[in-house]
N, C-alpha and C positions, 0 to 999 in steps of 0.2 A: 252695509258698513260704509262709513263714510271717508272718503279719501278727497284729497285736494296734494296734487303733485304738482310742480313747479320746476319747469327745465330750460334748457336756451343759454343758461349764465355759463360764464367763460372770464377769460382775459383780451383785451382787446385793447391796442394803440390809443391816445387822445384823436380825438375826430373820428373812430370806427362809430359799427353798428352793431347792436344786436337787437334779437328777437327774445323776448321770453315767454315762454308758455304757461300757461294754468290750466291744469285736467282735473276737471272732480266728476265724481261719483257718488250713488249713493244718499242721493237727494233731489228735492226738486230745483234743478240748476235755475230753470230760467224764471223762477223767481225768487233768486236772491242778486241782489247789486252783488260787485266785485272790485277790490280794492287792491291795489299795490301799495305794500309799507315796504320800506328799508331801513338798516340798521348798519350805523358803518361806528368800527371797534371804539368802544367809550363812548357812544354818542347813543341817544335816545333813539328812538323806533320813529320813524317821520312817515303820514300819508304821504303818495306821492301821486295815485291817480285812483279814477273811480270811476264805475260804469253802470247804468241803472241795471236791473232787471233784464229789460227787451233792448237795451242798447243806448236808447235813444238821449240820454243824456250822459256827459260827460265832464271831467271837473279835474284839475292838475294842481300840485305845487308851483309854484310861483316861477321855483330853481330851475322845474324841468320844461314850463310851458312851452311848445313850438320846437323842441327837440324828441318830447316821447308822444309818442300816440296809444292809447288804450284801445281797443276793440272787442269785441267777443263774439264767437259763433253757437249761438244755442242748439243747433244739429250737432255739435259736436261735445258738448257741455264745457266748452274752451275759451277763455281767456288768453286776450294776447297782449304784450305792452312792448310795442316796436321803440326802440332807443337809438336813436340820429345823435351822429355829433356829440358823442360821449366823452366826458373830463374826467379828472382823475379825484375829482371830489363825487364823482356818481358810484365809486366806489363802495361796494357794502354788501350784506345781504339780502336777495330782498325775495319778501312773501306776500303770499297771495292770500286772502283774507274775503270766504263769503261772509255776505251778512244780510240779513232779514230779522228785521225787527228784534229780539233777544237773543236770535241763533247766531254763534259764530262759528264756520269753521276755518281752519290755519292751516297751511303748509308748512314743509319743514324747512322753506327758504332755498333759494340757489344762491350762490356765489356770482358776482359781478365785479372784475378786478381792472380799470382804465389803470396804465401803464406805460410809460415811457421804455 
């Protein structure tokens, strides 16, 4: 069975951190890329970051470059997207997204709230 969990999101001051996690299961992890979208209320579903396969390549939105960092640990079938320096437009939900060529799988989103 195939599972893709997404945890780490919270609320958090303008200038905090967070961590969010992606756990799957249920497939072969470390050959599919992995992607962070986010979705903040009335707005469209935005890529926001993406990681090959084995790691080795890496790729941001424009909005988040040099504040979020992507990585992943294939021993652990885990995806991480470290978030520096967080505004209150990073605000949204955001999911974790494998993908290999026609396969997609989806999480069900965590909650990320930047807050005064």
């Amino acid at each position: 069975q195939v599972q893709v969990v997404e945890s780490g999101g919270g609320s958090v001051q303008p200038g905090g951190s967070l961590r969010l996690s992606c756990a799957a299961s249920g497939f072969t992890f470390n050959t599919y890329a992995i992607r962070w979208y986010r979705q903040a209320p009335g707005k469209e579903r935005e890529l926001v970051a993406g990681i090959s396969s084995v790691g080795g390549v890496t790729s941001y939105a424009d909005s988040v470059k040099s504040r979020f960092t992507i990585s992943r640990d294939n021993a652990k079938n885990t995806v991480y997207l470290q978030m520096n320096n967080l505004k209150p437009e990073d605000t949204a939900v955001y999911y974790c997204c494998a993908v290999r060529v026609n396969d997609l799988y989806w999480g069900q989103g965590t909650q990320v709230t930047v807050s005064s």
